[in-house]
N, C-alpha and C positions, 0 to 999 in steps of 0.2 A: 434024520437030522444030524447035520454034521457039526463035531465040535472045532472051537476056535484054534489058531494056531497059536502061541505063544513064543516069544523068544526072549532068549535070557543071555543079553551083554555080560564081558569081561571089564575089569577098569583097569586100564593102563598105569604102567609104573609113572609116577609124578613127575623123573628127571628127564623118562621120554618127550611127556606132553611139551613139558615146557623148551625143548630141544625142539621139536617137528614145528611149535608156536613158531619161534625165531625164522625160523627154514622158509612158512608160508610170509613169513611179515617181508622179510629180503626175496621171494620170488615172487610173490604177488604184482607188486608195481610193474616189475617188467612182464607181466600176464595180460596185465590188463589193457583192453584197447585204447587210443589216444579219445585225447574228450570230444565232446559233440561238436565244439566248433572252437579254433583258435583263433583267437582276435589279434592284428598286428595294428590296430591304429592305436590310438591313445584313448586316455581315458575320455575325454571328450566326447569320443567316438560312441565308446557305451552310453552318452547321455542323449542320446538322437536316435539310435536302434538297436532293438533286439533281435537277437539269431536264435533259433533252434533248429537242430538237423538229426537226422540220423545216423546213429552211431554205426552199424553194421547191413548191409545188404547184402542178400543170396541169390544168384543167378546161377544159370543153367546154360551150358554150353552151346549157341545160336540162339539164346534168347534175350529179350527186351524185358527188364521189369522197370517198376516207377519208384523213384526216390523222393524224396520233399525236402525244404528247407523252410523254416518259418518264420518271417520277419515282421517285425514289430514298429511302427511311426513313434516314435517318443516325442520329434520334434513338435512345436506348435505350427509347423506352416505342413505343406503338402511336399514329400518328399517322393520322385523316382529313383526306382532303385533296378538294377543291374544283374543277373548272375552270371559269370561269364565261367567256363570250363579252364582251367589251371593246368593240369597237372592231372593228365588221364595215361596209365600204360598202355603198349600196343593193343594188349587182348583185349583191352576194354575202348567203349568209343562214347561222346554224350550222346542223347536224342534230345531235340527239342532247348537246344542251348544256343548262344546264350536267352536270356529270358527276360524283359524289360515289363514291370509293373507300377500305378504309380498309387500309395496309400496316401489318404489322409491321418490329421494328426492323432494318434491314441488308438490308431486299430493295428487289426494284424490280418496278417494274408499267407497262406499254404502256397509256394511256390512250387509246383509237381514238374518231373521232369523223367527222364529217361535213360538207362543205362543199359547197353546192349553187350554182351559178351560172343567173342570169334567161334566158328564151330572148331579149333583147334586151342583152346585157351588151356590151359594147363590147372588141373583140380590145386587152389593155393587161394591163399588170401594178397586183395593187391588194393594199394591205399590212392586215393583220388580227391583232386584237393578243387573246389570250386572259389572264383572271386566275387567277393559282392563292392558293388560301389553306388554311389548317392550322387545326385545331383546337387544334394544341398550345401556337398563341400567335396572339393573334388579331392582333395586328401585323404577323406574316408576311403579304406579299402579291407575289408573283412574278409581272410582266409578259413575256408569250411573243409575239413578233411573227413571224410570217410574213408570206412573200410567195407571192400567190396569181395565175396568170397564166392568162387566160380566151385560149385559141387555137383555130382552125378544126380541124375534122380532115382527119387526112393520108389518100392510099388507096394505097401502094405494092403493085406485085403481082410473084414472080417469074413467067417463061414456064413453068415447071416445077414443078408438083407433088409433093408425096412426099420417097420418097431416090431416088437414082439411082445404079444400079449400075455401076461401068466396068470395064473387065477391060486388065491393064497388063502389062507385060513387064519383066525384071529390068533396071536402065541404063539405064532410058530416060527421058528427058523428055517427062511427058505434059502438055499445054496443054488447058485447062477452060473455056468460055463459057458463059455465059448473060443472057437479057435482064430487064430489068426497065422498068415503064413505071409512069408516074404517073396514076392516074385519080382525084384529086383536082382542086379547082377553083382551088388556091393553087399557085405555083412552090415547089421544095421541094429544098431543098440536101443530099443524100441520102451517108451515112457510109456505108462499104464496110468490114467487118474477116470473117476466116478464123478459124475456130478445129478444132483437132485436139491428140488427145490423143498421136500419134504425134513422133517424131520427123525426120520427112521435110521434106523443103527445100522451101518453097514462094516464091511470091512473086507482085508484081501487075505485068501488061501495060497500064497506065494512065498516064495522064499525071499527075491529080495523086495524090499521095502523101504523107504525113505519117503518123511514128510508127508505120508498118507497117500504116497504113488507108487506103483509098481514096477522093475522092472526086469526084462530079457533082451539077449543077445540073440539075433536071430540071421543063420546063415544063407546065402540064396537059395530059393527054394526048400527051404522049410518050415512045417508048420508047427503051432506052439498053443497049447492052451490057456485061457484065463479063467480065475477061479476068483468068485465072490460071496459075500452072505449078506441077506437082508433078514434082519430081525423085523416079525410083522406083530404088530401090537394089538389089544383087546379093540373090538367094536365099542366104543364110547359116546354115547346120547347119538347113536344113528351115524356115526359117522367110522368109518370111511362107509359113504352108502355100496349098498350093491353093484361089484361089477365096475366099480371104482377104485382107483388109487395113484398112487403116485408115477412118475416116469422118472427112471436110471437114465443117463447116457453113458454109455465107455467108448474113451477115447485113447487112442495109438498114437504118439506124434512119434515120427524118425529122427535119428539122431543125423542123418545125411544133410537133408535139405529142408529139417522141421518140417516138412508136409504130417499134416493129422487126419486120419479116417477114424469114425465113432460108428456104435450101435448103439440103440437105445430099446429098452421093454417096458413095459405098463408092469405095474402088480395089481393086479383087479382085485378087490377084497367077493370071498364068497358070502351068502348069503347066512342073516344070525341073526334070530329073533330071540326077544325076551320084552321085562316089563317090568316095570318099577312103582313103590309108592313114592311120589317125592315130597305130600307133606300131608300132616294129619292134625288137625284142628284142635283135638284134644278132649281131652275127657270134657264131661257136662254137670251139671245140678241141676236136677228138676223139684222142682213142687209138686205136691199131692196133686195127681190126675193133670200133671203137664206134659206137653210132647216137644221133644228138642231133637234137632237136628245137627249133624256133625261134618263136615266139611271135610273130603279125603281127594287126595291130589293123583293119578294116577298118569301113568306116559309110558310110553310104546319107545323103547330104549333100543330097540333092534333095528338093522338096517335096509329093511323093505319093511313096505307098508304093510298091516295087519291089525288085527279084531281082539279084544281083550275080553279076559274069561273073567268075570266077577261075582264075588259071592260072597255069605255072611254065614259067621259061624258063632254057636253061644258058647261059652268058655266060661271057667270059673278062674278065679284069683290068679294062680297058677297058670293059667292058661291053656289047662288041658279041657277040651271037647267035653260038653255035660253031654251024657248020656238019652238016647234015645232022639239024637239030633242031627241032621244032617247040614253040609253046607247048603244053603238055599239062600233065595233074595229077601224070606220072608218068614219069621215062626214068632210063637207066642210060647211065653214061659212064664210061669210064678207072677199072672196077672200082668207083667212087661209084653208090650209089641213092639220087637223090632222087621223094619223094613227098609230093603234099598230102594234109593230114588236117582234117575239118569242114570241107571247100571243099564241099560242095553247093549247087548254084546255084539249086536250088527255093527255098532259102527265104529269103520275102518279108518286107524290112524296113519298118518303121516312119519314115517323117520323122527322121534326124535318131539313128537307133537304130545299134548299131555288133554287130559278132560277133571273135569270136577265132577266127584258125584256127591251125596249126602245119605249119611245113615239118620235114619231116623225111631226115635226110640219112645213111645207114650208109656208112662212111669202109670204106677197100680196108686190106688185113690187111698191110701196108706200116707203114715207121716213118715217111715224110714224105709232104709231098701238099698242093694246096688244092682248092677248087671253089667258084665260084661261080655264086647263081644270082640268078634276078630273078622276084618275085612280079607278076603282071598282074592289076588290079583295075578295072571299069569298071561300071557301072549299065547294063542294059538297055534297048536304045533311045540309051546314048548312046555309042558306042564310040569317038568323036572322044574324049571328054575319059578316055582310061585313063590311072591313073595305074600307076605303078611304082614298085618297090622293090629293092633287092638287098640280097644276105646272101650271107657267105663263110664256108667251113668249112677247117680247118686243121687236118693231124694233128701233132701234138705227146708224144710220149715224154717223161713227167715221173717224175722219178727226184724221191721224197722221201718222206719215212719223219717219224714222229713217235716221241718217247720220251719213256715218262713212269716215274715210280719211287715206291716207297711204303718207307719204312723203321720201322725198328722202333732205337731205343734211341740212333741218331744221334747226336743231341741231347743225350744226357749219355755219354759214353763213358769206364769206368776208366781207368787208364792201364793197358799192358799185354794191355788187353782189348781187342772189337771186337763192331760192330752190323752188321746185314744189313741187306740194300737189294736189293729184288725190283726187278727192271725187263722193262715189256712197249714192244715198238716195234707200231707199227701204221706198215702199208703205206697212204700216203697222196696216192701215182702213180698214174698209169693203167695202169703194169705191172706184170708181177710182179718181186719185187727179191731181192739176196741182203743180208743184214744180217750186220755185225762190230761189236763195242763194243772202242773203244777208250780210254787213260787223257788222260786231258787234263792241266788245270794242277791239279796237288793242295797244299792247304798245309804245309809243314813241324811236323813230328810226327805226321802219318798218312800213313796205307798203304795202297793199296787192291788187293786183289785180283778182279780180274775174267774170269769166264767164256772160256773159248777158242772157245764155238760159235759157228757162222755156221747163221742163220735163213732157210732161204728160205719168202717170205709171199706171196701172191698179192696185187691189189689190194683196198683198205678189209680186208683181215682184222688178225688181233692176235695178235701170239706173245708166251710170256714167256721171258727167258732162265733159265737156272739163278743162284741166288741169289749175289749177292757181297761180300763182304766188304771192312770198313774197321775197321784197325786204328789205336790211340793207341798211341804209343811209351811205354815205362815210365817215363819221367823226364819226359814231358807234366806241368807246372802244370793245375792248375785254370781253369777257365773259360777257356780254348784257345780263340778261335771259328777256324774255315775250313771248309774248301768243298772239294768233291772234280769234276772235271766229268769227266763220260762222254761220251763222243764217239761219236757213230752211223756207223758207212760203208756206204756202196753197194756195189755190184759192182764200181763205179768207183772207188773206195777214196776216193771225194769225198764229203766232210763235210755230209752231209743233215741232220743236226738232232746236240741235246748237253743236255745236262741237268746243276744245277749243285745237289748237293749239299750243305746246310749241315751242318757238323759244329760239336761241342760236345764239351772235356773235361768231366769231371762231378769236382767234388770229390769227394779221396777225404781221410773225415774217419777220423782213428786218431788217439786219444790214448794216452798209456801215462802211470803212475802212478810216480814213482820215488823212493827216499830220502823214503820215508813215515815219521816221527817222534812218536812220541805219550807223554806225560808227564804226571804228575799230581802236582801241586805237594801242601803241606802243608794247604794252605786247601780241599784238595777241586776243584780248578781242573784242568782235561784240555785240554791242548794239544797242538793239531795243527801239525803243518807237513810238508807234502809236495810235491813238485816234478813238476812238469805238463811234457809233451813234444808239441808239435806233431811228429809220424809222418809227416802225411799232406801231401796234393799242394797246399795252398791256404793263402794268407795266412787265415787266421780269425780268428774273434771267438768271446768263451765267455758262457756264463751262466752263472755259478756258485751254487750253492742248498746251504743246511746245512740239515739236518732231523734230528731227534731225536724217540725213543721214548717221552722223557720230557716233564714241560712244565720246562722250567728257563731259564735267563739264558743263554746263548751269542752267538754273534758272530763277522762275519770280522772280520779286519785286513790290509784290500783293499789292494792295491798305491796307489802314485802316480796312474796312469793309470786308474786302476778309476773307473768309473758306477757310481753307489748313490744311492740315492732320499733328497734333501737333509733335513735335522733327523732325520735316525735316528741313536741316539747307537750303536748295536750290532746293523749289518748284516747280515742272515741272507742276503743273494743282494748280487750287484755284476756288472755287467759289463766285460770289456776287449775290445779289440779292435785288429782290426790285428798278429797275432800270428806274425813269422812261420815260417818254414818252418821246421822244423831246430830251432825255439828254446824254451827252458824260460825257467817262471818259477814262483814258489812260493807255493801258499796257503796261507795261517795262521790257522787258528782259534782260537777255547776256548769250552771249556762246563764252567760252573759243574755238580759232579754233585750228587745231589738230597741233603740232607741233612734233610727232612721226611717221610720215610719211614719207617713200621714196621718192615720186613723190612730186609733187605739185598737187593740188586738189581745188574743193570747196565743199563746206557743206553748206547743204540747211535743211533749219529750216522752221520748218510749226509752222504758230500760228493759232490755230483753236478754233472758241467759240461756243459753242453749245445753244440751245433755251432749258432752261426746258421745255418748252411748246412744242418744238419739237427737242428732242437732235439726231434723225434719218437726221436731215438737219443741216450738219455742215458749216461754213463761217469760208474761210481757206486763212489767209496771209503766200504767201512763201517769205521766205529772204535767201540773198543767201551770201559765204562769201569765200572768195580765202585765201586757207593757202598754206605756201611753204617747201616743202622736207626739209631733215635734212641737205640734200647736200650744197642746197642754202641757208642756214640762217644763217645771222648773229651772228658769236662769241659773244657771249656774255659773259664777266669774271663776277662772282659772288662771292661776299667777302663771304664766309659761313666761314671763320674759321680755323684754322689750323687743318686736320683731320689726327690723326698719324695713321691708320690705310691704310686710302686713301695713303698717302706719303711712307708707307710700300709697298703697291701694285704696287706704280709708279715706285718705285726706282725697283724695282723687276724686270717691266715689261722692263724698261731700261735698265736693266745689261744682262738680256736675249735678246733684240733687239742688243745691240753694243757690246755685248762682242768679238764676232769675229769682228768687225772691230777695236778695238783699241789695239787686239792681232796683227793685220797685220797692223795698225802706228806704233807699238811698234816694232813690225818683221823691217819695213821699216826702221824706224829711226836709228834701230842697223845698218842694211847694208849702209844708209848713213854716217851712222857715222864714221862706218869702212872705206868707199871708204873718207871721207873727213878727217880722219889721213891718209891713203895714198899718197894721192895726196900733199900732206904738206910735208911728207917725199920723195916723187920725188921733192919738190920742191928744198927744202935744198940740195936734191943729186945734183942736178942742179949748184944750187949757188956753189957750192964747187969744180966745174969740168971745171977751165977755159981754159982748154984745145980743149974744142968741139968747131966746128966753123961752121956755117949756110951755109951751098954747096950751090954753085947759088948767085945770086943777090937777095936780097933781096928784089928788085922791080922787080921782075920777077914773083914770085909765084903766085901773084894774076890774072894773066892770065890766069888761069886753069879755075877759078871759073866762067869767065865771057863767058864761053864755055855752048853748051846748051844739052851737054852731060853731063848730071846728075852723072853717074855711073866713070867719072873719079875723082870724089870726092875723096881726100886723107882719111887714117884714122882719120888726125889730124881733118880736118873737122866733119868728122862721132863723134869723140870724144867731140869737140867741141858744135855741137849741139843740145847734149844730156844733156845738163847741163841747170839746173832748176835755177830759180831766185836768191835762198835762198846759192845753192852751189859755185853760180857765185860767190858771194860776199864773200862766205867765202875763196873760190881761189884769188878773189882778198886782202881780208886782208891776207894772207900767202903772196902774193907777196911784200906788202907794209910791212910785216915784219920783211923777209928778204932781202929787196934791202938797198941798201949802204945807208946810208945816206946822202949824197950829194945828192942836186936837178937834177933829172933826166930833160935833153933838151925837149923841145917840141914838141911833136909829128905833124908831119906831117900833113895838113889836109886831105893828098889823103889815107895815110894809114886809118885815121878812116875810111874814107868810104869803104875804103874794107873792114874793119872788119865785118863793120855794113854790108855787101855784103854777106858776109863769113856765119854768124849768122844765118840773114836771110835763105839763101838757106837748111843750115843745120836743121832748126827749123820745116821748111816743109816739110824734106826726112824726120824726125825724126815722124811726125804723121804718115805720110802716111804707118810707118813701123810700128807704135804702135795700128793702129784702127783694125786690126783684131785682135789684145789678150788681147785687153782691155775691163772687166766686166764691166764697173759700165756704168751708162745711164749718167752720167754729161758730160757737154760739157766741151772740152777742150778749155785752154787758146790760143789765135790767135795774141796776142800781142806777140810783140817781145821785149826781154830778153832786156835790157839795156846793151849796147858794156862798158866792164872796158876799159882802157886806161894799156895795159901792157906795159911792158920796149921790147926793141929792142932784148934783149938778153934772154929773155923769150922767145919770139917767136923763134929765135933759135933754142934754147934748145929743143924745144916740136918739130917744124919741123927734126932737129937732130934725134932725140928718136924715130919716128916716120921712119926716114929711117931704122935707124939699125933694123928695124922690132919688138921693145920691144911694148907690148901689153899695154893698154892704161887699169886704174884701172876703168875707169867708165862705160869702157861696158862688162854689168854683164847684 
C-alpha cells in the first residue's frame, strides 16, 4: 500500500501579490478573445433577434470542421434570416455559405456551417467575421466574429487498451499506473483528470497538480507514466456485491489541438462474508409453567449468497457459558426449556437479505426464577466474525384484574328509588385470582348495595357478579350529580383495579292544583283563579297554556315574573321560572263566554302547565262555563250615541215592514169614515120623518132574541152587532146631537137588559162569521161593547127601516 503524497505551499510576500494582481487586471483584457458576436444594428435590432456563436474554432491544416451560429425569432411575425461570409482570410475559405432559414416567432434554430483551412495555412490564430440580415427589416444587419486557430495534430496514445478489470479487497488502498506516450511531431503539454460515478476516494501520485488535474509535458516520442490511488471501502449490507464495482475513466486531453484519449478499469470488489443480528425483541416475563417466545432478526451482511450458523447458549448474568453446556439449538436447565425455532441452517441468503427466528423459552411451574441465554450467529466460512446476543426470561406472578360495569337508569334516579349496575371483572394476571368488590368513596344521598360473592377466574377469563344496587335518599333535590366507586380486591385484599360510577338525581315533577275559584260576572265574563304547588324535588320553571272549546276573547293575567311574547295585549301562554320547592303561586284568568250563539252551550277551558324538565307531561285544570243563546238573553239597551246612519237603516227597514199595513188603516179608516157620514145622514133622515111608526108593541120584539134559534136574528141585530167600540160611540154622539133638547124619560130597566141581550148574541154571530177571512194571528176582543142608552123613537126608526127591507150601511 502506498502512501499519499503531500505538498506544502510557500505564501507570498503581500506587496508582490498585490503588484502581479494589477499586472493580470491591465494584461487580461488584451488576452482575452473578442465576444461571441458584435452587434452593429441598434438597439431595436436586439428586440427582433438573438445571436449566439462560437467564440473559438480549431482546424487542421486541409481540413473542413463545422461552426454554428444561433438565432433566435423574438419578432411576433415569421422572420428570414441570412448568413452571409464577411470577412474570411486567404488560408481560411466558408463551406456551405451563405445560409438562408426562415424561424417562426419565439423559436431558435442552430445554423451549422463550414470552415475549411489551405494545406499551407500557417500554425496562427485568424479572426472571421460573418453577416446576418432579416427580412423583417432590411436595416438589420448583425456582425458575428470568430476566431479561428489553424494547429498541428496531436497523436497521444495510452499502453492500454479497452477497460481493465481489477479485483480489490474491502480497506484497502489500491495504487493504478499507466503509460502514456506522445507519437506526434510537436512537444505537447498533456491534461490528466479522473472521472467516476462513484463515491470512492481517489487521488494523483504526480507532481504537478491543479484543481484535481494532472499534468506533463511530453516531448515527441516519449513516453510518461501516470500514477493514481483508489481507497476501497468496507463490504456494507452486501454491497459492493461480488465481482462488482465501480469504473475510473483517465483522460489525456493535448494542449495542441485538445484532442482527448481515456482509459477506463472496473474495481471488482472480492468476495466477504459475515453476518449480523440486526434486532432482538427483548427480554420476556413469564408466569408460573408459561412458555414465551422471543423474536431475533438475523441477515447475511456479506457480499455473495450464503447459509448462516445458528445456535443457543445458557449464560449467567455476566454472561459467561454455565457449565457443562454446549452451544446447541436445544437444552434444559434448572427446570427451564430453551429451544430454537426457524434456525435451519440450509437455508441460503441473499446479499444483504435478513430471516426471523424465535427463541423459545417454558419457565419451571415455580413463582420466581430467571434465565438467560445467548443466540450465536455467524455466516459460513466465516466463524471468526460471530456475532451474539442475549435475552433474559423472568417469572413474575401478576395479580390484576379489570372491572368494567353497565348500568341501567343511573343517570336519572327518583328520590327514594334506585338503578342497577351489572359488573364483570376479567382476570388480567398470569394466574388465577380470587375477586371481592368492595365500596369505595360514594356521594352523600346515595347508597349502594353490593354483592357479597367472591369470584374465583382463571387467567384472561370474565365473570359477572350478581347485580347491585344504588339507591337515592327520599329528600335527594333534583339534578344531584356523584359517583359511586367500586373497588376490586385480590386474594391479597390489594386494590387491583375500581370503577367510578356516575350518578344523577332525576327530577321528580308533581304539581297539585289548589283553591281553584271560578266566577262569572254579569257581562258573561268567567274568571279563573287557582293556586299551583311545586310537590316535587326541583327548582322548576312552567309553561303555562289556556285553551278553549270555543272561539272567544280570553286571557291570563301573568304574574310579575312571567315571560309572554311582547305586544300581546291578552296572553293565552306566559312562562315563569325559577319556582321553588315547597312554593305556590296563582294563575288568573278570564274568558269572555260566547254570547253569538243559537243554543245555549258550555265552554270548557283547559289550563295546562307544563315542566321544563318535562314539558311531554302536562297537568291540566278543566273549567267549564254555561252561556245562553241569543234567543234567551237578556235585552240589553246600550247608550252608544245617536248613530244617523243606524236611524237611516231603521227607519228604512220600518217603512218597508208597515208600509202595507198603514196603507190598509188608512184603506180602513176611509171606509169607516164613509160608513160613519152615512149613518149620521140616516140619522137626521130619521129625525125628520115623524110620520113612521114602530108596527108591534114595542115589548114584544124582544121575544125573538130569547129563542134558541140563532138564524131568526133580524138584519137590525146582524146590523147591530157589527158595530165596533169606537163607531158605537160615534152613533151614539149623532144621536145626542140630534135629539130634542128636552130631557128624554128614563128608560126602563128591562129594556136595557135586552139591549145588553141583543148586543151580546150579535157580537158572537159576528166572530163566528169573521174567523174564516180573517188574516192576521191576533186575538180578538171577547168583551162586550158597552149598551148606549137610545131614545124610544130610535129604536123605531131602525126596526121601521129594517121592515121596508132598506139595506143597513154598515154591512159592507
Amino acid at each position: 500500500m502506498q502512501k499519499g503524497v503531500h505538498f506544502k505551499s510557500k505564501s507570498l510576500h503581500p506587496i508582490l501579490m498585490r503588484s502581479i494582481g494589477l499586472i493580470l487586471l491591465m494584461v487580461l483584457p488584451l488576452l482575452c478573445p473578442p465576444s461571441i458576436a458584435e452587434m452593429a444594428s441598434q438597439g431595436r435590432d436586439q428586440e427582433t433577434m438573438g445571436v449566439t456563436a462560437q467564440e473559438n474554432v480549431i482546424v487542421h491544416q486541409n481540413e473542413t470542421v463545422s461552426a454554428y451560429i444561433t438565432l433566435h425569432n423574438k419578432a411576433s411575425i415569421n422572420q428570414e434570416f441570412t448568413i452571409s461570409p464577411l470577412s474570411f482570410p486567404a488560408m481560411l475559405s466558408p463551406v456551405n455559405l451563405p445560409l438562408t432559414e426562415t424561424l417562426v416567432p419565439n423559436h431558435l434554430n442552430q445554423f451549422v456551417f463550414g470552415i475549411k483551412s489551405t494545406t499551407t495555412a500557417s500554425f496562427a490564430t485568424y479572426q472571421i467575421q460573418l453577416s446576418i440580415t432579416s427580412d423583417f427589416d432590411a436595416e438589420i444587419n448583425h456582425t458575428v466574429t470568430m476566431n479561428v486557430t489553424v494547429v498541428p495534430y496531436s497523436d497521444l496514445n495510452f499502453g492500454v487498451d479497452g477497460v481493465t478489470a481489477l479485483t480489490v479487497d474491502e480497506n484497502v488502498r489500491t495504487s493504478v499506473a499507466v503509460n502514456l506516450s506522445n507519437n506526434g511531431t510537436y512537444p505537447d503539454n498533456v491534461t490528466y483528470s479522473l472521472y467516476t460515478q462513484s463515491n470512492w476516494n481517489w487521488g494523483w501520485i504526480m507532481e504537478n497538480q491543479q484543481g484535481g488535474n494532472a499534468y506533463t509535458v511530453l516531448s515527441p516520442g516519449t513516453l510518461v507514466y501516470v500514477y493514481l490511488w483508489v481507497d476501497i471501502p468496507a463490504v456494507e449490507n452486501g454491497m459492493p456485491l461480488l465481482q462488482t464495482g465501480p469504473r475510473f475513466t483517465l483522460t489525456a486531453t493535448s494542449s495542441l489541438d485538445g484532442a482527448t484519449t481515456s482509459w477506463s478499469f472496473d474495481l471488482l470488489m472480492n468476495e466477504k462474508k459475515n453476518a449480523t443480528i440486526d434486532d432482538v425483541e427483548g427480554d420476556i416475563t413469564l408466569a408460573p409453567d408459561e412458555d414465551g417466545r422471543i423474536d431475533v432478526v438475523v441477515r447475511n451482511v456479506g457480499n455473495s449468497p450464503n447459509t448462516l450458523n445458528i445456535s443457543l447458549q445458557g449464560v449467567d448474568a455476566a454472561g459467561n457459558p454455565l457449565p457443562d453446556l454446549q452451544p446447541a439449538d436445544r437444552f434444559n436447565v434448572s427446570g427451564w426449556t430453551v429451544a430454537l425455532f426457524g434456525g435451519l441452517e440450509d437455508v441460503e441468503l441473499l446479499p444483504n437479505e435478513s430471516r426471523t427466528i424465535q427463541i423459545g423459552i417454558q419457565s419451571p411451574n415455580t413463582f420466581s426464577g430467571d434465565i438467560s441465554v445467548q443466540v450465536l450467529v455467524f455466516a459460513d466460512g466465516a466463524m471468526l466474525n460471530t456475532r451474539s446476543a442475549q435475552v433474559n426470561a423472568t417469572i413474575q406472578r401478576i395479580s390484576a384484574g379489570n372491572l368494567t360495569y353497565s348500568q341501567t337508569g343511573c343517570d336519572a334516579i327518583l328520590p327514594n328509588q334506585s338503578c342497577d349496575a351489572s359488573v364483570e371483572v376479567s382476570n388480567t394476571g398470569n394466574s388465577y385470582n380470587s375477586y371481592a368488590l368492595r365500596t369505595g368513596a360514594v356521594t352523600d344521598g346515595f347508597t349502594v348495595v353490593l354483592p357479597s360473592d367472591v369470584l374465583l377466574v382463571q387467567p384472561s377469563q370474565t365473570k359477572t357478579y350478581p347485580r347491585l344496587q344504588i339507591f337515592a335518599e327520599e329528600q335527594a333535590t333534583a339534578f344531584l350529580l356523584g359517583s359511586a366507586t367500586i373497588e376490586l380486591l385480590d386474594d391479597s385484599g390489594m386494590v387491583v383495579n375500581s370503577v367510578e360510577i356516575p350518578l344523577k338525581v332525576a327530577p321528580e315533577i308533581k304539581w297539585t292544583f289548589r283553591n281553584v275559584e271560578e266566577q262569572v260576572n254579569a257581562k258573561g265574563r268567567l274568571s279563573i283563579a287557582m293556586e299551583v304547588r311545586n310537590d316535587g324535588n326541583a327548582v322548576d320553571g312552567l309553561l303555562v297554556q289556556l285553551q278553549s272549546s270555543h272561539s272567544t276573547p280570553m286571557g291570563f293575567i301573568p304574574p310579575d315574573s312571567a315571560i309572554y311574547e311582547d305586544g300581546v295585549e291578552f296572553p293565552r301562554s306566559f312562562e315563569i321560572n325559577d319556582i321553588p320547592l315547597g312554593a305556590n303561586f296563582t294563575i288568573r284568568a278570564w274568558v269572555e263566554l260566547p254570547q253569538d250563539q243559537n243554543t245555549n252551550g258550555t265552554v270548557f277551558i283547559n289550563t295546562s302547565i307544563r315542566s321544563r324538565f318535562a314539558p311531554e307531561l302536562p297537568f291540566v285544570h278543566t273549567s267549564e262555563g254555561e252561556y245562553l243563546g241569543m234567543t234567551w238573553q237578556p235585552s240589553e239597551e246600550v247608550d252608544e250615541g245617536f248613530n244617523w246612519s243606524s236611524a237611516f237603516e231603521t227607519t228604512l227597514a220600518y217603512v218597508k215592514a208597515w208600509a202595507f199595513v198603514v196603507m190598509s188603516v188608512m184603506v180602513a179608516g176611509v171606509i169607516i169614515y164613509k160608513a160613519v157620514i152615512d149613518r149620521e145622514r140616516r140619522m137626521n133622515e130619521e129625525a125628520i120623518l115623524p110620520y113612521q111608526q114602530i108596527s108591534g108593541d114595542a115589548h114584544d120584539w124582544i121575544e125573538k132574541f130569547r129563542g134558541n134559534d140563532s138564524n131568526s136574528a133580524q138584519p137590525t141585530s146582524s146590523a147591530t152587532s157589527v158595530l165596533t167600540g169606537n163607531t158605537y160611540e160615534n152613533v151614539e154622539q149623532m144621536q145626542v146631537q140630534n135629539a130634542p133638547s128636552p130631557r128624554a124619560p128614563p128608560i126602563e130597566p128591562r129594556l136595557v137588559e135586552a139591549a145588553s141581550l141583543i148586543l151580546g148574541r150579535g157580537i158572537e154571530e159576528q166572530r163566528e162569521e169573521l174567523k174564516p177571512s180573517q188574516n192576521t194571528n191576533q186575538a180578538q176582543a171577547s168583551v162586550p161593547l158597552p149598551l148606549p142608552q137610545p131614545k124610544q123613537e130610535v129604536v123605531q126608526s131602525t126596526e121601521a127601516s129594517s121592515q121596508q127591507g132598506q139595506p143597513d150601511d154598515l154591512e159592507f
